[in-house]
Structure formats: C-alpha cells, structure tokens
C-alpha positions as CSV (number, residue, x, y, z in Angstrom):
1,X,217.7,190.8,-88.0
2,X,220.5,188.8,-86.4
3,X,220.0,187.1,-83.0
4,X,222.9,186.4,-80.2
5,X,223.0,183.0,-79.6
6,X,222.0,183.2,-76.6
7,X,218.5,184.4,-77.8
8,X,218.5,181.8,-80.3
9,X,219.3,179.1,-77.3
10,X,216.3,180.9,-75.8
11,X,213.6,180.9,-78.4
12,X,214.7,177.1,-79.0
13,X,214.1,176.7,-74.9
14,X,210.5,178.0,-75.1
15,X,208.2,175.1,-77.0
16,X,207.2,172.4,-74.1
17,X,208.5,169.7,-75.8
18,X,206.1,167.4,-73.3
19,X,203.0,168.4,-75.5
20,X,202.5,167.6,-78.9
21,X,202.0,170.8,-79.8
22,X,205.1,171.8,-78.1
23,X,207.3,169.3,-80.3
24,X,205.6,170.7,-83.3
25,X,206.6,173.8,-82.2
26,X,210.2,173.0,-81.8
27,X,210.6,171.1,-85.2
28,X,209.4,174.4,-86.9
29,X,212.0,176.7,-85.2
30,X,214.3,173.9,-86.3
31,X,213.5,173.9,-89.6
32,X,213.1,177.9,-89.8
33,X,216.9,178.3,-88.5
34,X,218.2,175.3,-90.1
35,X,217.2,176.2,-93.2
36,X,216.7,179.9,-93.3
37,X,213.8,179.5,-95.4
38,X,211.3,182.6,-94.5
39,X,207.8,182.2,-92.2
40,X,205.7,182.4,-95.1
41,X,207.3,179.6,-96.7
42,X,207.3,177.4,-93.8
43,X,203.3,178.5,-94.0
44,X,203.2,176.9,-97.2
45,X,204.3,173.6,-96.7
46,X,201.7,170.8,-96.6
47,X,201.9,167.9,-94.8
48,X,202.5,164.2,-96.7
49,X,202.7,161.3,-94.8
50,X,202.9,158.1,-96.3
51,X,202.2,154.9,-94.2
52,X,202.3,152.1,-96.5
C-alpha cells in the first residue's frame, strides 16, 4: 500500500499531541514510517528505561 503525502501529513495530524496518550501515539507513527518496520514488530517491542 503506498500513501500520498498528503494522507501521510494526515495520519501524522490525528494523535492529540496534548495528551499523553496522544504523544505516544505520534512517536509510534513516527517510528512505523521512519523505519518501515511492520505493526507486529512495533507490537513486539518492550519498553527499557533506565534512570540511573
């Protein structure tokens, strides 16, 4: 499936990036069309944060 970019411009435009949540959201599109790594693999990856 290709997208216009104006449909990407879109799908990027929907998470409200006032909510956590929202930003979440966003940083997964991001990574999914940054990347081009598939949904199921994006599924997969587990959180490691680190505050030392």
């Amino acid at each position: 499936m290709i997208l216009e970019h104006a449909e990407i411009t879109k799908i990027m435009a929907a998470p409200d990036m006032r909510t956590p949540a929202g930003y979440r959201n966003r940083i997964i599109l991001e990574i999914l069309y940054d990347t081009g790594i598939r949904a199921a693999e994006m599924a997969a990856v587990k959180p490691v944060i680190s505050i030392s």
